[in-house]
C-alpha positions as semicolon CSV with decimal commas, in nm:
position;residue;x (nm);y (nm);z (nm)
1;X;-1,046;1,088;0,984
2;X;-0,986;1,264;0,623
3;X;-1,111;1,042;0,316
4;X;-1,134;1,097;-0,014
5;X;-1,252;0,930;-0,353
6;X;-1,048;0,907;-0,669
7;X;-1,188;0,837;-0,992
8;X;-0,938;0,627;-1,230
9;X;-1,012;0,535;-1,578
10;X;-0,721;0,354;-1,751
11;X;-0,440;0,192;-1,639
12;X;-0,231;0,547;-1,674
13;X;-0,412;0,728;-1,438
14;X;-0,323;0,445;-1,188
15;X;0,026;0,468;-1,245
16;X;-0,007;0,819;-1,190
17;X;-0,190;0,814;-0,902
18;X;0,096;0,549;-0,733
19;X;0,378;0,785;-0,865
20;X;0,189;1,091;-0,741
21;X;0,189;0,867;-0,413
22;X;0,534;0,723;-0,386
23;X;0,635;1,123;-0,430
24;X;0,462;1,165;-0,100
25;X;0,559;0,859;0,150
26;X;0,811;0,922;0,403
27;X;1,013;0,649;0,590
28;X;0,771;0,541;0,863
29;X;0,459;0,555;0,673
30;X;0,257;0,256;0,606
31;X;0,024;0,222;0,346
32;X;-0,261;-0,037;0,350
33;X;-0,419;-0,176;0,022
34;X;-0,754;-0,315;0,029
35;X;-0,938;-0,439;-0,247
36;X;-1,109;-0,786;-0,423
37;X;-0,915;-1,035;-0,618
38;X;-0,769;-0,883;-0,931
39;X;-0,865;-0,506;-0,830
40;X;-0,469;-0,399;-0,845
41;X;-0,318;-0,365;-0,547
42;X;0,001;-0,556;-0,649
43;X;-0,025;-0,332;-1,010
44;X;-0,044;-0,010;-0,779
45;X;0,265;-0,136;-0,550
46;X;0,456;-0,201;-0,800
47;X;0,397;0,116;-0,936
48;X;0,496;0,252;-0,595
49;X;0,802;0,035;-0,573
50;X;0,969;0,228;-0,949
51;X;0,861;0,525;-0,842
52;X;1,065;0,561;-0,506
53;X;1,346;0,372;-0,698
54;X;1,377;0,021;-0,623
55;X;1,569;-0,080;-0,955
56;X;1,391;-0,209;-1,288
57;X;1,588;-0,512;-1,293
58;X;1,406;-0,646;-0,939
59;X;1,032;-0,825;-0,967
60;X;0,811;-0,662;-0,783
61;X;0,568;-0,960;-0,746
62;X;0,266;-1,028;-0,482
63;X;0,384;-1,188;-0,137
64;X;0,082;-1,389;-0,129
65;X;0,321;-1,673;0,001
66;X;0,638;-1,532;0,094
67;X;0,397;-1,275;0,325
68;X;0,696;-1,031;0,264
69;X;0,891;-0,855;0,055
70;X;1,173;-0,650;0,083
71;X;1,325;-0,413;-0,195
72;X;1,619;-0,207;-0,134
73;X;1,780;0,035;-0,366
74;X;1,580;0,327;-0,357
75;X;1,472;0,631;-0,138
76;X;1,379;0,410;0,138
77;X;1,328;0,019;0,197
78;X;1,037;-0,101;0,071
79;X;0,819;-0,363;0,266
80;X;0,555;-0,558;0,057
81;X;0,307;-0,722;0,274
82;X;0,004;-0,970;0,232
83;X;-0,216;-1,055;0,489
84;X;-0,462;-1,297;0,299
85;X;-0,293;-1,596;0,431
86;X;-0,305;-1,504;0,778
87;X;-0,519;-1,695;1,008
88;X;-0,490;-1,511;1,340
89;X;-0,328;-1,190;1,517
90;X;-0,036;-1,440;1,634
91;X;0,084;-1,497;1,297
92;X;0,112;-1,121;1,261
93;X;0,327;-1,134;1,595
94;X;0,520;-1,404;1,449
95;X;0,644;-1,231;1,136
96;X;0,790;-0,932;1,351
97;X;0,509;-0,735;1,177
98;X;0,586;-0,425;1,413
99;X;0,914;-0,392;1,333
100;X;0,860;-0,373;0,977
101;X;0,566;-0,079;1,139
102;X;0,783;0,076;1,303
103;X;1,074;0,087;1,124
104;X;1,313;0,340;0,894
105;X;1,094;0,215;0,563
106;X;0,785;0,214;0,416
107;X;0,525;-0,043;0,408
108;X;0,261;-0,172;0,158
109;X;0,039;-0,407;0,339
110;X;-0,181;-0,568;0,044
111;X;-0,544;-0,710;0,230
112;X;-0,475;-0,460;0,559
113;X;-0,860;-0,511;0,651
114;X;-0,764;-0,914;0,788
115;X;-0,683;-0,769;1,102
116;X;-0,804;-0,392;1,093
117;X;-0,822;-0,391;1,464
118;X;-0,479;-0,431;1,463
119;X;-0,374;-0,152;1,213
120;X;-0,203;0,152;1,254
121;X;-0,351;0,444;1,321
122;X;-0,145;0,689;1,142
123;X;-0,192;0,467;0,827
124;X;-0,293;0,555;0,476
125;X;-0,596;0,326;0,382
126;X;-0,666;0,293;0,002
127;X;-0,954;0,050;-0,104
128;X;-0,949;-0,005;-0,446
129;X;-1,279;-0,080;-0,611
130;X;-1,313;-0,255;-0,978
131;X;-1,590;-0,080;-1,219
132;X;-1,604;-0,170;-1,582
133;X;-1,298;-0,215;-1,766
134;X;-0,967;-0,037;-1,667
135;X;-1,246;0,166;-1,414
136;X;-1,109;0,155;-1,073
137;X;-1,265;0,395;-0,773
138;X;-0,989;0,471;-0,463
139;X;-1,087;0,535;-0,168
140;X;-0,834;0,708;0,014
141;X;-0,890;0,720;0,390
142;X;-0,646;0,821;0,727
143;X;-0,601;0,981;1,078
144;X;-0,301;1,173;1,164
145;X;-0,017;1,103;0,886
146;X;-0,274;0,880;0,661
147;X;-0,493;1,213;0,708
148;X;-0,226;1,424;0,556
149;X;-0,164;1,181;0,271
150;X;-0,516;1,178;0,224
151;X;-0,480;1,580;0,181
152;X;-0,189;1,571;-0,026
153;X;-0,343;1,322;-0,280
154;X;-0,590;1,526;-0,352
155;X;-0,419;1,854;-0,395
């Protein structure tokens, strides 16, 4: 397991860090986003989303409800996930989850710890923590491919 800790002070240096990121993912990868209300993992997707392409013109909105979005249109497909309304592992079956896993995109799965036992292990973990202000702390954490994301991030 590789983790580190990224300091981030205004909303700039988040942007940067998700462009720095979206530079990085491969199709395949799957990125989990962890975090309290309001802490910005939809901000930080979003970010992600422009930065591999998906077109300005297309919202790139939470999918608190919808549970998933799908944006097409840049380097790869794009799947936007939220777990919060999930209320056991079945549901996760339900939605086909592993395809989206296992599949020729990338995936942003916003409140990944609801079923961590069920996560993947080459994942990229990134809990975002709220300080004061535009203060935000990432911690970046990963085994295999998350590991190397991990590495990359913080080159």
């Amino acid at each position: 397991m590789r983790s580190e800790v990224f300091k981030i002070e205004s909303e700039d240096q988040t942007r940067r860090f998700g462009e720095r990121l979206a530079a990085l993912l491969e199709r395949g990868d799957v990125v989990g986003l962890r975090g309290d209300l309001g802490a910005g993992k939809t901000f930080l997707a979003g970010v992600v989303a422009r930065a591999v392409g998906v077109p300005e013109h297309v919202p790139v909105n939470s999918p608190t409800f919808t549970l998933i979005n799908e944006y097409y249109g840049g380097r790869f497909p794009l799947f936007h996930l939220d777990l919060y309304r999930l209320g056991s592992p079945s549901e996760l079956y339900d939605l086909g989850l592993w395809e989206y896993y296992e599949g020729d995109g990338v995936c942003l799965v916003e409140w990944c710890d609801r079923f961590s036992d069920l996560w993947p292990d080459q994942a990229l973990v990134l809990t975002i923590e709220l300080g004061e202000g535009e203060n935000r702390t990432i911690l970046a954490t990963g085994e295999g491919r998350g590991a190397r994301l991990v590495e990359q991030l913080a080159e």
